[in-house]
C-alpha positions in Angstrom: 139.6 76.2 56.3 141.0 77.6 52.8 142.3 74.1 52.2 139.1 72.3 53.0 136.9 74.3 50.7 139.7 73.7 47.6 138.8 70.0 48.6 135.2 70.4 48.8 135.6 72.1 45.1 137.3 69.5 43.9 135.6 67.1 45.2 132.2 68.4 43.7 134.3 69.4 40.2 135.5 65.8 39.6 131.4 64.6 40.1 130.1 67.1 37.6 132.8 65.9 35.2 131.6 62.3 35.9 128.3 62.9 35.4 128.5 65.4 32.3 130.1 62.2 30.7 128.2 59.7 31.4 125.3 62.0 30.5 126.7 62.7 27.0 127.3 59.1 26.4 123.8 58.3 27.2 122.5 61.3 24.3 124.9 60.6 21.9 124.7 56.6 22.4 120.8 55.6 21.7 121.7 52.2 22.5 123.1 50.1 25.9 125.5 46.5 25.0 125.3 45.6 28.3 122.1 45.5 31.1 122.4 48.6 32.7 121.2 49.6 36.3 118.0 51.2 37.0 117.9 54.4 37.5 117.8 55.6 41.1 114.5 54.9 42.7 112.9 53.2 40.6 112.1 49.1 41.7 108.6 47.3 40.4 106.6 48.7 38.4 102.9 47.6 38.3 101.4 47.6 34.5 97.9 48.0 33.5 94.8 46.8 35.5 91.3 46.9 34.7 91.1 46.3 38.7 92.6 49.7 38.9 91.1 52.3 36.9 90.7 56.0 37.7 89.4 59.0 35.9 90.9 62.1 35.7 88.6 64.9 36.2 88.6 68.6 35.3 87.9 71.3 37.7 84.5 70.9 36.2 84.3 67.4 36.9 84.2 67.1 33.1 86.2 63.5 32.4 89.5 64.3 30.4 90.7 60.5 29.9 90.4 57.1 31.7 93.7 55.0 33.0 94.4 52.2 34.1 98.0 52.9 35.1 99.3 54.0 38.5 99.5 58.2 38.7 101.2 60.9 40.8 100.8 64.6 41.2 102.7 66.2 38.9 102.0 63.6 35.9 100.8 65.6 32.3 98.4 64.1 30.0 98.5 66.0 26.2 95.2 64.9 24.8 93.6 64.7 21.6 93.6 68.6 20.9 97.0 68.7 22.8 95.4 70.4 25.9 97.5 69.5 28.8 96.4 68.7 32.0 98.4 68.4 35.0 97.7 65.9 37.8 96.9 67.8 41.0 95.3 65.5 43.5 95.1 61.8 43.4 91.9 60.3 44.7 90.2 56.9 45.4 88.9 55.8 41.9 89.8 59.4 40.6 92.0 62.1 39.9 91.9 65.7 39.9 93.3 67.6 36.9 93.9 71.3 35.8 94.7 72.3 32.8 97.6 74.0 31.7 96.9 75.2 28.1 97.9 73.8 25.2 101.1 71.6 24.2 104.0 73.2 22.7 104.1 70.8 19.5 106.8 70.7 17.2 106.1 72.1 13.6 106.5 69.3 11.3 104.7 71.1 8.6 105.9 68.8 5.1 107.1 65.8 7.4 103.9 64.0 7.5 103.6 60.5 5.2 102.6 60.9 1.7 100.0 59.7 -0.4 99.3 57.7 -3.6 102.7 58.6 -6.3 104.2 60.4 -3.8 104.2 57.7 -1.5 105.4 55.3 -4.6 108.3 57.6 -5.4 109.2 57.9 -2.0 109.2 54.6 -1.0 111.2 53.7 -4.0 113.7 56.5 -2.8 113.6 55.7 0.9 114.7 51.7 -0.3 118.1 53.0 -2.2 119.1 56.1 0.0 118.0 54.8 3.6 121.7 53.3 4.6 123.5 55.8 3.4 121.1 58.8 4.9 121.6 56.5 8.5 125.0 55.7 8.7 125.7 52.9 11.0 122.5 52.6 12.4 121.1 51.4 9.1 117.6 52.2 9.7 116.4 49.4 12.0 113.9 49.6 14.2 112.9 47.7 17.4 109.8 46.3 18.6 109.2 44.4 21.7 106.6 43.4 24.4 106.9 44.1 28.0 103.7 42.3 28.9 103.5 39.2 27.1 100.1 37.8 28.3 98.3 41.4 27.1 95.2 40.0 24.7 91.8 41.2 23.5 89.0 39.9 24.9 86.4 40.1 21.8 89.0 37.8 20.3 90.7 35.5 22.5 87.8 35.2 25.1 90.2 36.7 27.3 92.1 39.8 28.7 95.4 37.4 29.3 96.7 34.4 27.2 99.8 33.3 29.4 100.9 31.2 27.1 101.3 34.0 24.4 98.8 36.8 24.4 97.8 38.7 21.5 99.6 41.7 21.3 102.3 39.6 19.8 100.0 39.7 16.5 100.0 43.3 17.1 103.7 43.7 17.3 104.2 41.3 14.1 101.6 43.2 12.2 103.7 46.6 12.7 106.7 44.9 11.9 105.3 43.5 8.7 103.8 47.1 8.1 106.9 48.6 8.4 109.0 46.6 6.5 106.0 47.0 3.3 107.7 50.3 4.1 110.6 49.6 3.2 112.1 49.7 6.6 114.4 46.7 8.7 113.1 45.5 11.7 114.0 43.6 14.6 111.0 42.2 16.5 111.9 40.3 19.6 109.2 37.4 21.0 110.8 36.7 24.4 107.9 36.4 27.1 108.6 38.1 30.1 106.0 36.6 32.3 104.3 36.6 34.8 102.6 39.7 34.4 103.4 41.2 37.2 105.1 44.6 38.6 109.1 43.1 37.5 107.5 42.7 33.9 109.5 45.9 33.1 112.9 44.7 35.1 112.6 41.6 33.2 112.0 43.0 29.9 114.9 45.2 30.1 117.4 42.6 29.1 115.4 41.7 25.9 116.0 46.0 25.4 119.3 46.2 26.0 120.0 43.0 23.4 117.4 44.7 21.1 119.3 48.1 20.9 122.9 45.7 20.0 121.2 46.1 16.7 121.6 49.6 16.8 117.9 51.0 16.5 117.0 54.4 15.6 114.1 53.4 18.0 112.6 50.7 19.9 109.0 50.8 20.4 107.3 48.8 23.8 103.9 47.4 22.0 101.2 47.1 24.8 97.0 47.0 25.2 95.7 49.6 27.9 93.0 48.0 30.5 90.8 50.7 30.4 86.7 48.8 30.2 85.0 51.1 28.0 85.7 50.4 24.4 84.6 53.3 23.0 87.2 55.1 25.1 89.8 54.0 22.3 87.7 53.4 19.1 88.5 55.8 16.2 87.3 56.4 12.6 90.2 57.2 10.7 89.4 57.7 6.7 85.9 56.2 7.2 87.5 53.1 8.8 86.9 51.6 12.6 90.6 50.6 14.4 91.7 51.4 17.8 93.1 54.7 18.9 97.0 55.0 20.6 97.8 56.3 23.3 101.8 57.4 24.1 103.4 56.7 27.2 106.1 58.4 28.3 108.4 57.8 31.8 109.2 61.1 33.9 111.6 59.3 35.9 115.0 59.1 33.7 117.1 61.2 32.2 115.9 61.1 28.5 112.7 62.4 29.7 112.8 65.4 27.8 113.9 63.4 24.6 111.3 60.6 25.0 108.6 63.1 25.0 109.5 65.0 22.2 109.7 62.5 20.0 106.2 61.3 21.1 104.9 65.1 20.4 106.7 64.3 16.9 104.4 60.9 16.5 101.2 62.7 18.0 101.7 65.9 15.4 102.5 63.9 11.9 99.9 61.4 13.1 97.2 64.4 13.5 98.2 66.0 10.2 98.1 62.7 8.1 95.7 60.6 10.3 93.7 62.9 12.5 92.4 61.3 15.9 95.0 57.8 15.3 96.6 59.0 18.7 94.3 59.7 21.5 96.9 61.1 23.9 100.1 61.1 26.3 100.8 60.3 29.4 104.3 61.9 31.0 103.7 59.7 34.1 105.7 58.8 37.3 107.6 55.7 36.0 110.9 54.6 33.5 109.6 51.8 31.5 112.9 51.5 30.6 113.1 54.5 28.5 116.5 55.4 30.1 118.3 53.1 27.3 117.9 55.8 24.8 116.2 59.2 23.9 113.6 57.3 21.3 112.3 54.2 23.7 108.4 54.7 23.5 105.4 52.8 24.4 102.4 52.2 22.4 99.3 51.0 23.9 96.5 50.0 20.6 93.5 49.8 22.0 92.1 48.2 25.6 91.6 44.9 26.1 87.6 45.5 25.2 88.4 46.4 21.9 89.7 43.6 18.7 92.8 42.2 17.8 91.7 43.2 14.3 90.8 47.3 14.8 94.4 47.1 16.5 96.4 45.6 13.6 94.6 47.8 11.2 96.4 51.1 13.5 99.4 49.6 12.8 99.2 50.1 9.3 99.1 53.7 9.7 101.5 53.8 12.9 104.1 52.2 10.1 104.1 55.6 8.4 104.0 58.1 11.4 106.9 56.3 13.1 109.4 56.4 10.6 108.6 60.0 9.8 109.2 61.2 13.6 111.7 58.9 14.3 113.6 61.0 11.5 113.9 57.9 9.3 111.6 59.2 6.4 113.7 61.1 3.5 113.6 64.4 4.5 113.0 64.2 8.4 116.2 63.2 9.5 117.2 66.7 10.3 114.3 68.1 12.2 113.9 65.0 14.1 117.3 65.4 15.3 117.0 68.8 16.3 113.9 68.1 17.9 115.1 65.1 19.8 118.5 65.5 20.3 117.9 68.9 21.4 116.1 67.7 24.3 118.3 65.1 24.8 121.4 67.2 25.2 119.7 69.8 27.7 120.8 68.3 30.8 124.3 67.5 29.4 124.4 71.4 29.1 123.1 72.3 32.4 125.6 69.9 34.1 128.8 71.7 31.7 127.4 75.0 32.7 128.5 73.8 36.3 131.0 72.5 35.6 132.1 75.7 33.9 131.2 77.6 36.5 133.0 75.3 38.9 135.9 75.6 37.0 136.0 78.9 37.1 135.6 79.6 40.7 138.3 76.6 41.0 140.9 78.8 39.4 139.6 81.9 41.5 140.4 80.1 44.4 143.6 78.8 43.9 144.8 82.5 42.4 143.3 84.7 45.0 142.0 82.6 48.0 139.2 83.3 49.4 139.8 85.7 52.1 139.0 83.6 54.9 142.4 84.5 56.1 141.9 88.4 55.9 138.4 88.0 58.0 140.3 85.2 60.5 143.6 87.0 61.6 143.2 90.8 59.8 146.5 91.2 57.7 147.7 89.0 55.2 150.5 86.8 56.9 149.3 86.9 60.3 146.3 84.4 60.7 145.9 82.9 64.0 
């Protein structure tokens, strides 16, 4: 019996090593070479559908948000004061919400983008210092699209172009905003079509090759599908654009990561440009944010709304995501210790095992266990 429970030990030892390793690799690497397997339990996943819209209703039946994505209990949606609301019940054509006060946001209190010299000065700064302030990862960011057919009706005349929808214009418009900021970016235009619920499995080659480039972060640029246009028109500085709404996957292990660093875009982005993002969803899903602890999706706007009110958000998202991405001079170091800090938490939980393990390891193979004493009475004569 003694022997079988050192094997057991061991046994369970040698997993917690394998798995504390593995999870530090994937919090100190924020990039994958090679196409990774999906995390356990997670197949197709279905992406937005103005046939499939519910609303999420208070426990005064007072409408929180729209969605046109698939929810579970458990799901959290921050919105626009950072209230969050926890999904409790999910309903045909509805879902039932409570809230559960208010977000825990970070402080970025002197992080937010700057304005007229300042902005100049910093710019100028951010051009000479940004290499050396990154090291290797030299300050590049990613940008892809998941659902390639994604358009704007208003616009295009429809909701999907299959040939190439109009979110790519969206995607080159924050790549060409970013890079007025003085930023290098790697925009990829692979289609992943149909759009369909393997858009995600297919798109997760083109961000796995995307992150070869060694992004601080790669950024999933999508359209919601909710009808009401209103829902995700905003007046920023006296000027009509489309809202943005964060999406963030519960199901993979940079979780915690991935939704800190979308509390980081939501709080600069409410200090500098109050009401640019409308909210976040912490849904049931992975949307391939397992590849790294800054993989985010943007949705601008609905497929009601313009291609134009969604390229003139990108103009301000190009400042916000720098900033919380710690990419900005002088947010590299909070945005670290917001992120990372995340990130590392289940590398820590699984080391405290494995400390703990350990330690009863060497317990055993000192003292025993006294199964011996309880089998056969005295030492030396067990039955």
């Amino acid at each position: 019996m003694k022997t079988l429970v050192k094997a057991l030990y061991g046994r369970l030892l040698v997993l917690a090593l394998l798995l504390a390793v593995a999870s530090t690799q994937s919090a100190g690497q924020e990039n994958a070479i090679d196409v990774p397997p999906l995390p356990a339990g997670i197949g197709d996943e279905p992406g937005h559908s103005a046939e499939y819209v519910v609303d999420l209703l208070d426990e005064a039946e007072r409408l929180i948000t729209r969605a046109a994505i698939p929810l579970a209990v458990g799901d959290t949606y921050i919105d626009r004061d950072n209230t969050v609301y926890e999904v409790v019940a999910v309903e045909q054509g509805r879902v039932r919400v409570e809230s559960r006060g208010k977000a825990e946001m970070p402080d970025v209190s002197g992080e937010s983008p700057k304005a007229g010299l300042g902005a100049f000065l910093a710019n100028l700064f951010r051009r000479g210092t940004l290499q050396a302030d990154q090291g290797q990862n030299e300050g590049i960011i990613g940008i892809y699209h998941t659902h390639s057919a994604e358009s704007y009706e208003p616009t295009s005349g429809q909701a999907f172009e299959e040939e190439r929808g109009d979110v790519y214009e969206v995607g080159m418009a924050l790549k060409e905003a970013l890079e007025a900021e003085g930023y290098r970016v790697v925009l990829s235009e692979r289609q992943h079509l149909p759009h369909d619920a393997g858009a995600y499995q297919r798109s997760r080659r083109t961000a796995a090759e995307l992150s070869r480039e060694n992004p601080v972060t790669l950024i999933d640029v999508h359209r919601d599908a909710v009808p009401d246009p209103d829902h995700y028109r905003v007046n920023v500085g006296g000027e009509q654009m489309t809202g943005v709404r964060i999406v963030v996957g519960k199901q993979n292990q940079n979780r915690d990561a991935n939704l800190e660093y979308a509390k980081r875009i939501k709080a600069i982005a409410d200090e500098k440009f109050p009401g640019l993002i409308i909210g976040i969803f912490h849904a049931k899903g992975n949307y391939n944010q397992d590849l790294g602890p800054r993989m985010i999706l943007l949705e601008f706007g609905t497929h009601t709304t313009t291609l134009e009110e969604a390229k003139r958000s990108t103009a301000l998202m190009a400042q916000v995501i720098p900033a919380a991405a710690g990419m900005a001079p002088g947010t590299k170091k909070a945005a670290d210790r917001q992120i990372g800090g995340a990130a590392s938490g289940t590398v820590w939980w699984i080391l405290g095992i494995l400390t703990v393990g350990g330690a009863v390891w060497y317990w055993i193979n000192r003292e025993g266990i006294g199964l011996g004493r309880r089998v056969g009475g005295d030492d030396g004569e067990q039955g």
